[in-house]
FIVO-728527 format. One record per residue (C-alpha): x, y, z; residue number from 0. Coordinates in steps of 0.02 Angstrom, whole numbers, m for minus. Layout:
<sites>
px|py|pz|k
X|Y|Z|NUM;
...
</sites>
This chain:
<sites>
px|py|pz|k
7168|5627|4159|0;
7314|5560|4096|1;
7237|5432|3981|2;
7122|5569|3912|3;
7287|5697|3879|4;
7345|5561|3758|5;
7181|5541|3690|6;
7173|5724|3657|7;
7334|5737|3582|8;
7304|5594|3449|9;
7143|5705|3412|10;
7271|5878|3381|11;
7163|5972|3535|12;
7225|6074|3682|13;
7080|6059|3811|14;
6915|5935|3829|15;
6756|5980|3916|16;
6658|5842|4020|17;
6487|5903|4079|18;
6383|5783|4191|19;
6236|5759|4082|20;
6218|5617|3933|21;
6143|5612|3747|22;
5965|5643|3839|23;
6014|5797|3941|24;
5954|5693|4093|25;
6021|5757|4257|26;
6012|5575|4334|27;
6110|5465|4209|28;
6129|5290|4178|29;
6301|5242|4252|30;
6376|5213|4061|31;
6367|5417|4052|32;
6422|5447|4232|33;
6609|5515|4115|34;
6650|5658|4217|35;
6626|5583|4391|36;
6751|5447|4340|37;
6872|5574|4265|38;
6854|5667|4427|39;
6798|5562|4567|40;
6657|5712|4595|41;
6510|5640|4628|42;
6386|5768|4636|43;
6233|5772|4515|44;
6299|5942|4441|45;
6485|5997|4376|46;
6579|6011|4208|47;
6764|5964|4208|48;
6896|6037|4074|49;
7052|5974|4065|50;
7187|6051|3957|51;
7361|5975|3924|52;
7441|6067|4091|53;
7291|6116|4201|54;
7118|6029|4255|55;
6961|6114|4356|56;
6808|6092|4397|57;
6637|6197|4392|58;
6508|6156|4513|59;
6339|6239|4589|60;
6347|6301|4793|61;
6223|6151|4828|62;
6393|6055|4805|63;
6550|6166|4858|64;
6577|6072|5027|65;
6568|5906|4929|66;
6663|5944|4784|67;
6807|6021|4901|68;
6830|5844|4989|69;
6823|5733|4817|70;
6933|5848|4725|71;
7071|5865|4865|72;
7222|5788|4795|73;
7146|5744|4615|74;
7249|5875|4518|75;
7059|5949|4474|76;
7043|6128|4540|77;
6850|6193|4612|78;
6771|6322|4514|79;
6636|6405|4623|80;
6508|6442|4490|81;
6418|6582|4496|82;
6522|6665|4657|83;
6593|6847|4634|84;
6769|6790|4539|85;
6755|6648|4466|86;
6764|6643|4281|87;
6674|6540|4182|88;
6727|6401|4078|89;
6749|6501|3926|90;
6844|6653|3992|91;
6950|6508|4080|92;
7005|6421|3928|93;
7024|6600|3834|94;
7168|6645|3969|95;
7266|6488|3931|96;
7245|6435|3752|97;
7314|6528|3624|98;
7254|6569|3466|99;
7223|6441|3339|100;
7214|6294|3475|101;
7042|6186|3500|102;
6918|6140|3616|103;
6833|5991|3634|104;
6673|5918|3671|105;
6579|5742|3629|106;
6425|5835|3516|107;
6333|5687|3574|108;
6338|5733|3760|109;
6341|5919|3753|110;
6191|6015|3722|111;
6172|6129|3570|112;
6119|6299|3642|113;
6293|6280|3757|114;
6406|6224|3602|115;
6337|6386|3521|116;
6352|6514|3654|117;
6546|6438|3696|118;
6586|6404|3513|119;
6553|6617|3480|120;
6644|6647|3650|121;
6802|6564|3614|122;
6784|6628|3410|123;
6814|6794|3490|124;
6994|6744|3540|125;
7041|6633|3390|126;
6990|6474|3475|127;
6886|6316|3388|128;
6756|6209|3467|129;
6732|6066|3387|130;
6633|5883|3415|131;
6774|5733|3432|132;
6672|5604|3486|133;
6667|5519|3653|134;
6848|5478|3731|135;
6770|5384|3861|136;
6758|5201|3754|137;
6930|5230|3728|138;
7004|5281|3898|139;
6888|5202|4013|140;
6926|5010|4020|141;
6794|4951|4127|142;
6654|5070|4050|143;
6464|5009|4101|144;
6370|4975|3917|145;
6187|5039|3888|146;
6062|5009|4021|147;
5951|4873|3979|148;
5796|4865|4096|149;
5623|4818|4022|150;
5483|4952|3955|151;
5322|4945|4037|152;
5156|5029|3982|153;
5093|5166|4139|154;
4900|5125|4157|155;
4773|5224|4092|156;
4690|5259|4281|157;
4863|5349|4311|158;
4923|5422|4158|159;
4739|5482|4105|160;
4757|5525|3924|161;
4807|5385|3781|162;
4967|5410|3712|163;
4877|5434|3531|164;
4783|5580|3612|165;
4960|5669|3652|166;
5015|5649|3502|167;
4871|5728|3398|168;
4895|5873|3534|169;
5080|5902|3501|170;
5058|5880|3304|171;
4911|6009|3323|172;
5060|6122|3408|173;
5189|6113|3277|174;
5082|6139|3124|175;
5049|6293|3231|176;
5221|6349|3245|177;
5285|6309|3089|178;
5358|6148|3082|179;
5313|5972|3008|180;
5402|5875|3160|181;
5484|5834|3318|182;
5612|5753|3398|183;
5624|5738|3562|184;
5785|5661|3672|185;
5711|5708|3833|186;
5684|5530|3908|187;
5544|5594|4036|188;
5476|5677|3894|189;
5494|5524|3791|190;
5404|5426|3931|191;
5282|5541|3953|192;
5216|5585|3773|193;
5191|5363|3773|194;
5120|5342|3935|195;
5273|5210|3950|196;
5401|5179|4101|197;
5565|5111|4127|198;
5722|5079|4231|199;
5855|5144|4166|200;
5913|5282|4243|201;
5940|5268|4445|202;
5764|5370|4524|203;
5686|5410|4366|204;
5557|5297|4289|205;
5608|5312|4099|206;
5713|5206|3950|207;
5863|5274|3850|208;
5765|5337|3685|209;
5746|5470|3546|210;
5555|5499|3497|211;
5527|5564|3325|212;
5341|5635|3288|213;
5301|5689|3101|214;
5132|5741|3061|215;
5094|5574|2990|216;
5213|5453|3101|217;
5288|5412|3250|218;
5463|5305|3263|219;
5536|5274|3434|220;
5715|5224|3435|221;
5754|5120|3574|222;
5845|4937|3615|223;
5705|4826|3532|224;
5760|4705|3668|225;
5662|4786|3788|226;
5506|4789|3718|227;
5383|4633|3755|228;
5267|4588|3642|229;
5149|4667|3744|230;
5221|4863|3721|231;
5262|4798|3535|232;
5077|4803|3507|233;
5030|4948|3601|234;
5154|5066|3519|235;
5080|4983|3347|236;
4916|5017|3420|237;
4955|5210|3450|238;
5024|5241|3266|239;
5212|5226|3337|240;
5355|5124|3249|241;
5524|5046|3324|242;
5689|5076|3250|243;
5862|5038|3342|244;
5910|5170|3467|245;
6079|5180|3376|246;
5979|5222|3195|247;
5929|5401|3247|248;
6073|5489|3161|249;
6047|5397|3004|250;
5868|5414|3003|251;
5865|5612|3034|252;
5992|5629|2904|253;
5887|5534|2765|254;
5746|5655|2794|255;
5703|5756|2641|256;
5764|5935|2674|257;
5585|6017|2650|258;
5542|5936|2796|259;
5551|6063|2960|260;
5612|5967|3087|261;
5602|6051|3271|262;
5727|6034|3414|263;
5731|6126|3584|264;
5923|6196|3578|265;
5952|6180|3765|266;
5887|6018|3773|267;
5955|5936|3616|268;
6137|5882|3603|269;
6230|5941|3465|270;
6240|5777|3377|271;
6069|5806|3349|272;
6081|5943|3283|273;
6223|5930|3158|274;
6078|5785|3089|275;
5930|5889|3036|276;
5935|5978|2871|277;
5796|6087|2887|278;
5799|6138|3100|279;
5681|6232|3187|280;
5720|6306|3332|281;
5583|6299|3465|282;
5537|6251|3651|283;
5487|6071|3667|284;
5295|6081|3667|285;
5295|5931|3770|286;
5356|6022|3911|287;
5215|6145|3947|288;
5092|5998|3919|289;
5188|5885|4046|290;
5204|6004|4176|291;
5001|6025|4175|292;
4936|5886|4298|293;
4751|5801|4228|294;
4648|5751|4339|295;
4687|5567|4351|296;
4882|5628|4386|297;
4820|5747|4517|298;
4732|5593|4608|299;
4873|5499|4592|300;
4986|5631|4677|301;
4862|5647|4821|302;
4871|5468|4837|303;
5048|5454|4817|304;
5066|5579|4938|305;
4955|5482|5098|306;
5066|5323|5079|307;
5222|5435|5083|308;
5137|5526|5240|309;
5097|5359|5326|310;
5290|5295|5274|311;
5362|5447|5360|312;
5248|5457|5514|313;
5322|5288|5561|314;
5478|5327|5511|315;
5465|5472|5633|316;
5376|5380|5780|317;
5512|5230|5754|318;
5667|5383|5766|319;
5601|5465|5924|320;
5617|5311|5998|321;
5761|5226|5911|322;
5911|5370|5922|323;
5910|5378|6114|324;
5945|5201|6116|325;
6100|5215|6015|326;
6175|5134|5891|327;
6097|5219|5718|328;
6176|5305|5598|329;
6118|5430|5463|330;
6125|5271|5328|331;
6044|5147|5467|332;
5934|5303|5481|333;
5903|5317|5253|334;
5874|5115|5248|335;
5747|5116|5375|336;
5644|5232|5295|337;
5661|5162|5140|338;
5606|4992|5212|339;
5416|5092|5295|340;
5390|5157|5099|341;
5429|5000|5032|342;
5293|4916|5137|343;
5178|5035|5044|344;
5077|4962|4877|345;
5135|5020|4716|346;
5309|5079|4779|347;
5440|5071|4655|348;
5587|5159|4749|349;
5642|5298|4820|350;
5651|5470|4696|351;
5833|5516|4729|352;
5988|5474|4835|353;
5894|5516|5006|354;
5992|5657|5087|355;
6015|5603|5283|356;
6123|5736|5369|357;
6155|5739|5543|358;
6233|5897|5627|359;
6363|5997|5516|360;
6319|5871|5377|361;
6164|5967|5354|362;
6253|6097|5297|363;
6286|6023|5142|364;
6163|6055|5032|365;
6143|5881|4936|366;
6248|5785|5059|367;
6206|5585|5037|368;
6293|5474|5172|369;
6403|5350|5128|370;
6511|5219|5214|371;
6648|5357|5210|372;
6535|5501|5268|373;
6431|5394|5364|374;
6401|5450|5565|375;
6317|5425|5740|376;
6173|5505|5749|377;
6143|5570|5948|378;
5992|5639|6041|379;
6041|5829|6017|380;
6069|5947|5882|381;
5968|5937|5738|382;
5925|5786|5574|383;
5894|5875|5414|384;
5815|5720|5295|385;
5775|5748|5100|386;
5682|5623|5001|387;
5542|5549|4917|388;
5469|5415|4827|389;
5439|5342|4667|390;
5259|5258|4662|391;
5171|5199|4519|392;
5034|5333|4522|393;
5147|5470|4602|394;
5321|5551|4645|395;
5319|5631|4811|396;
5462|5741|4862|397;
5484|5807|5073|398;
5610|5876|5192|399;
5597|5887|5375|400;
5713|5961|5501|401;
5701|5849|5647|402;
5760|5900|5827|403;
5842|5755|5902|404;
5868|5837|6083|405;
5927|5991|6156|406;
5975|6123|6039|407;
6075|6301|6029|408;
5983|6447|6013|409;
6045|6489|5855|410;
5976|6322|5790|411;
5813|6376|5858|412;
5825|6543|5769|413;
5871|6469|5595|414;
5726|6325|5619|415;
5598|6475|5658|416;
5673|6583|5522|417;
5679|6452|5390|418;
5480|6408|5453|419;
5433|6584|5426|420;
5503|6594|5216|421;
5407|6410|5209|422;
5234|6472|5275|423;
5259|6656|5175|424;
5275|6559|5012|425;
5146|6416|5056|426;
5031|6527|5108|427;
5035|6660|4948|428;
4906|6718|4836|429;
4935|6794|4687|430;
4873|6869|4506|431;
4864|6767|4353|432;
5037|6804|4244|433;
5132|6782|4406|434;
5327|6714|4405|435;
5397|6603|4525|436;
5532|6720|4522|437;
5404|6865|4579|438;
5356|6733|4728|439;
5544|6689|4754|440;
5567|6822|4889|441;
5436|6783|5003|442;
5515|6627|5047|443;
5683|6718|5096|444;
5627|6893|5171|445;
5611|6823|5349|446;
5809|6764|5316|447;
5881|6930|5226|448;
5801|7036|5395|449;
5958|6934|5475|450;
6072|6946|5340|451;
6048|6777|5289|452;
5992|6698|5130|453;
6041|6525|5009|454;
6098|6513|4823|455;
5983|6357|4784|456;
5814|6397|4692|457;
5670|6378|4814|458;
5564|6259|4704|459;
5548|6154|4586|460;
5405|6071|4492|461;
5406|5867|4511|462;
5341|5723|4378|463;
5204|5614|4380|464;
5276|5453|4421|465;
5442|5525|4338|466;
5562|5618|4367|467;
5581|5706|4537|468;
5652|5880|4445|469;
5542|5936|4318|470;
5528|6123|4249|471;
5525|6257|4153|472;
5463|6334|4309|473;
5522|6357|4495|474;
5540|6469|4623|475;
5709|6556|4599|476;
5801|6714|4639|477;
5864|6731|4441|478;
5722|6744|4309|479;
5619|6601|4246|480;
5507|6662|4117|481;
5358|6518|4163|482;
5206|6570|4226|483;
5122|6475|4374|484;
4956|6403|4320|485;
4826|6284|4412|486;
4857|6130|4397|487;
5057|6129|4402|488;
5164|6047|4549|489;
5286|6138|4622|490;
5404|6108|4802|491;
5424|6243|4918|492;
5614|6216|5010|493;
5697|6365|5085|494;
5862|6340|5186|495;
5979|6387|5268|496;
6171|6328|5304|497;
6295|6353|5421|498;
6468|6259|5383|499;
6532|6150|5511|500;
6374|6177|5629|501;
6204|6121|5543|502;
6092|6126|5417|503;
5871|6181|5412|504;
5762|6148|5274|505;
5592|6149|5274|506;
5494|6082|5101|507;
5321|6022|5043|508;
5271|5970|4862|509;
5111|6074|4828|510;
4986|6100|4683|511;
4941|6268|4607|512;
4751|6293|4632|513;
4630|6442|4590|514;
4592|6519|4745|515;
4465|6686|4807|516;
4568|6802|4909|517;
4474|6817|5084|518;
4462|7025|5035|519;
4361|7022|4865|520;
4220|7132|4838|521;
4096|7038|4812|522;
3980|7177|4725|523;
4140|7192|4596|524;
4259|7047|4609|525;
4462|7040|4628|526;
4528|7148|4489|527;
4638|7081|4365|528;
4598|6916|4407|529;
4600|6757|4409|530;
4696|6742|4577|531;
4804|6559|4653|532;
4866|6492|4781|533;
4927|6329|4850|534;
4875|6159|4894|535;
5002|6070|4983|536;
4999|5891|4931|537;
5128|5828|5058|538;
5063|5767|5210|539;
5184|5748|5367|540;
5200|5822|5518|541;
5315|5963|5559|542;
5415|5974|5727|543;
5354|6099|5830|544;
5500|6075|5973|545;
5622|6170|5877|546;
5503|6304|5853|547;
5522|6506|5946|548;
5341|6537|5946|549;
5369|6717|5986|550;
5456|6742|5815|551;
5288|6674|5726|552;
5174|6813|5681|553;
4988|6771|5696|554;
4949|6734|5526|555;
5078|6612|5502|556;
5040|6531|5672|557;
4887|6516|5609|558;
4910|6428|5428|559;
5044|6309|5538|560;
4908|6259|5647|561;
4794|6230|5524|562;
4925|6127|5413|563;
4937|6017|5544|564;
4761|5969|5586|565;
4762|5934|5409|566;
4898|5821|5384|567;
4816|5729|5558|568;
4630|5724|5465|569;
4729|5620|5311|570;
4832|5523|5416|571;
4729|5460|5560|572;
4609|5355|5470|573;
4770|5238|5378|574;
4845|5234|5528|575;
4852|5086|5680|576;
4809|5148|5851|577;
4994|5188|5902|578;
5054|5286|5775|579;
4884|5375|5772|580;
4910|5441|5954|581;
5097|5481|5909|582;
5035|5595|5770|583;
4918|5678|5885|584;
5022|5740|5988|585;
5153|5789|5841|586;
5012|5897|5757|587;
4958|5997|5941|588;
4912|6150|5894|589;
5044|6314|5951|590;
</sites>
């Protein structure tokens, strides 16, 4: 902080905002971006630090308020509890210290231009500036990581299932619709999406640092040309797409001639971008909506994604019953040896995200990750909560369990059941065509409110095709989120809930949104205002029963858990060896 106060004083401003994110609005980033977690030693996925010439703090989501509390303590860097009753937000914060005619700034190039609008107007109102310096961070950082690197690969036809020349006619054919003559896009899932191409880059997520630009009559992808074999050099020339340096896209969006409409997605695009085009168009990515609809040859891929995961985990699960009584494991002895049963699976490329192994009160933190400081025995009692997936090449698979590890309080019994009950309400729904997730939100935490509980995470998420693990516009979440559900999209269902310094329950399956008949039509007349959809949950793994008060269960929902279970034993059992086979028999018994 130090080094950056001089840096901001050279520059004549009073306060400098650090959000997590990089030029590509990722929330994963390569390690060159990762600016604010060195400024702050934070290392959660999610936070903005400001830091004025006297004072420092940091915002941050609840998934990370227990974290953030222990890597701030002693930094100088106060916690901002976003989003809690009294906390103000960054822009009332810097309003209350800075007087008029001071300035606030921001890298344009790493701060996205729907949030440099909405603060730039907010501070206007009490004489402030915001204005784009540049990035400190190649001044003030001496040991800064350059730009990732890792080789481009093309994603096979038999998983991507539609040429990249295909998805770009489509996504032309949307922009003439709407009005403008091109695209660009900084969205590297996006990017790697729209040219069925992969990466390594970025920790989890399969994609390459990139801009794509798409006019009606071109394509140029700007991108280290040193990653490109000769191989990908021909298929992008193949698909109508050219290869500038990743470094030209400023030039080469200024040079455009002004009658040409170029569009942007404000909340995606950084503001660098923006202060580029001379003739913008404001408009949601079309890519996005097209993504976020699985084709068929995704949809097998999930499904097969999804058995290796399920085979992975059940011996995984077989190995800890047997393994923690012994002694001797710990919750990242516990993450490695699950990583090691996927990676004996074909086509694994790694795991999705930092898994999140938390034993006992460290389940209480929402996206808790063990590390050699954290890191702790795991006994036979209390409760495991384990988050994570995996990255294979025709799938991304996403799963938590709650795993009883020996005798338990009641209370954890209660808040296993509880959270149970939200999962099956919200697995189990059907629902009208024009439904929100937000609409569908509730079901998931009705069981909870009854007991004056509830969580301030979103309850879903949707999750990429052999990309990233976090993919949107919609979810399940208490706040609105204006994106219909529609066959064919993915989307987890992970209700929780936390208790600080005791444990931690989540319960979460990756499903598919199908069309479905509700069991009460009229046959004679058919469901009014129809279509109607449900469900298909793609994850396959057992679910602990031991933790379970059956008495809380109503009928229905003992029901749909039995019959989730014989499921995930009909898809298992036949990949299985004779062992594990039994073991999962007796961990899908019917209640």
């Amino acid at each position: 902080m130090a080094r950056l106060r001089q840096w901001m004083e050279e520059k004549g401003i009073q306060a400098f905002i650090t959000p997590s994110t990089d030029p590509h609005s990722g929330e994963y980033v390569p390690e060159r971006w990762k600016s604010r977690e060195w400024l702050s030693g934070f290392t959660g996925s999610a936070g903005t630090a400001v830091v004025t010439l006297h004072e420092a703090a940091l915002w941050t989501d609840s998934r990370y308020f227990l974290q953030a509390a222990a890597q701030l303590d002693g930094s100088g860097m106060v916690l901002m509890k976003d989003k809690v009753e009294g906390t103000p937000d960054i822009g009332r914060w810097l309003a209350e210290r800075l007087p008029e005619g001071q300035r606030v700034g921001v890298d344009e190039w790493c701060f996205a231009s729907a949030e440099f609008t909405a603060l730039a107007a907010r501070l206007r109102e009490g004489g402030v500036t915001l204005v784009g310096v540049g990035d400190p961070f190649d001044e003030i950082w001496p040991t800064r990581p350059g730009i990732p690197g890792a080789p481009v690969e093309i994603h096979p036809m038999e998983y991507a299932g539609e040429p990249a020349a295909s998805k770009l006619g489509r996504i032309r054919g949307t922009l003439a619709a709407r009005g403008a003559d091109a695209l660009i896009m900084p969205m590297l899932d996006e990017v790697a999406w729209t040219l069925n191409l992969r990466g390594a880059d970025v920790r989890y997520n399969p994609v390459f640092v990139s801009y794509l630009y798409i006019g009606q009559n071109s394509a140029v992808l700007f991108v280290d040309e040193r990653k490109l074999t000769s191989e990908v050099r021909h298929y992008l020339a193949d698909q109508g797409v050219d290869v500038q340096p990743y470094g030209a896209v400023d030039a080469y969006l200024r040079q455009l001639p002004e009658r040409i409409r170029v569009a942007f997605q404000p909340e995606k695009c950084n503001h660098g971008i923006e202060c580029a085009l001379r003739n913008a168009v404001r408009m949601d990515c079309p890519v996005s909506m097209m993504k976020i609809m699985k084709n068929e040859s995704e949809i097998r891929g999930y499904r097969s994604a999804m058995r290796k995961d399920g085979v992975a985990m059940v011996r995984w699960l077989k190995w800890l019953e047997e393994a923690v009584p012994q002694g001797g494991q710990t919750e990242l002895s516990l993450s490695r040896r699950l990583e090691e049963f996927r990676a004996e699976q074909p086509n694994f490329r790694g795991v999705s995200f930092e898994s999140i192994m938390a034993y006992g009160a460290h389940g209480a933190i929402v996206h808790y990750d063990p590390t050699p400081e954290t890191d702790v025995a795991v006994e036979p009692r209390g409760l495991l909560l384990i988050d994570s997936g995996g990255q294979y090449q025709e799938g991304t698979t996403d799963i938590t369990r709650t795993i009883p590890l020996g005798p338990l309080t009641d209370q954890e019994r209660r808040d296993y059941t509880l959270c149970l009950r939200g999962f099956i309400n919200l697995g189990r729904a059907v629902f009208p065509r024009g439904t929100y997730g937000t609409q569908l939100d509730a079901l998931a935490r009705e069981p909870m409110w009854k007991y004056g509980i509830n969580y301030l995470h979103g309850t879903g998420h949707g999750v990429g095709s052999y990309l990233n693990v976090h993919e949107g516009p919609h979810q399940f979440r208490m706040n609105y989120m204006p994106t219909p559900l529609l066959p064919r999209m993915t989307i987890t269902n992970e209700p929780g809930i936390y208790i600080e310094g005791s444990h931690g329950v989540r319960h979460e399956n990756t499903m598919l949104v199908v069309e479905v008949t509700p069991k009460d039509c009229d046959s004679s007349q058919g469901c009014t205002y129809g279509p109607y959809y449900g469900f298909e949950h793609l994850t396959l793994c057992p679910i602990s029963t031991a933790a379970i008060v059956v008495d809380m269960l109503q009928k229905e929902e003992r029901a749909w858990f039995n019959a989730y279970q014989q499921h995930v034993y009909n898809q298992l059992a036949p990949h299985l060896d004779e062992a594990h086979r039994a073991w999962l028999l007796q961990a899908t018994r019917a209640i």
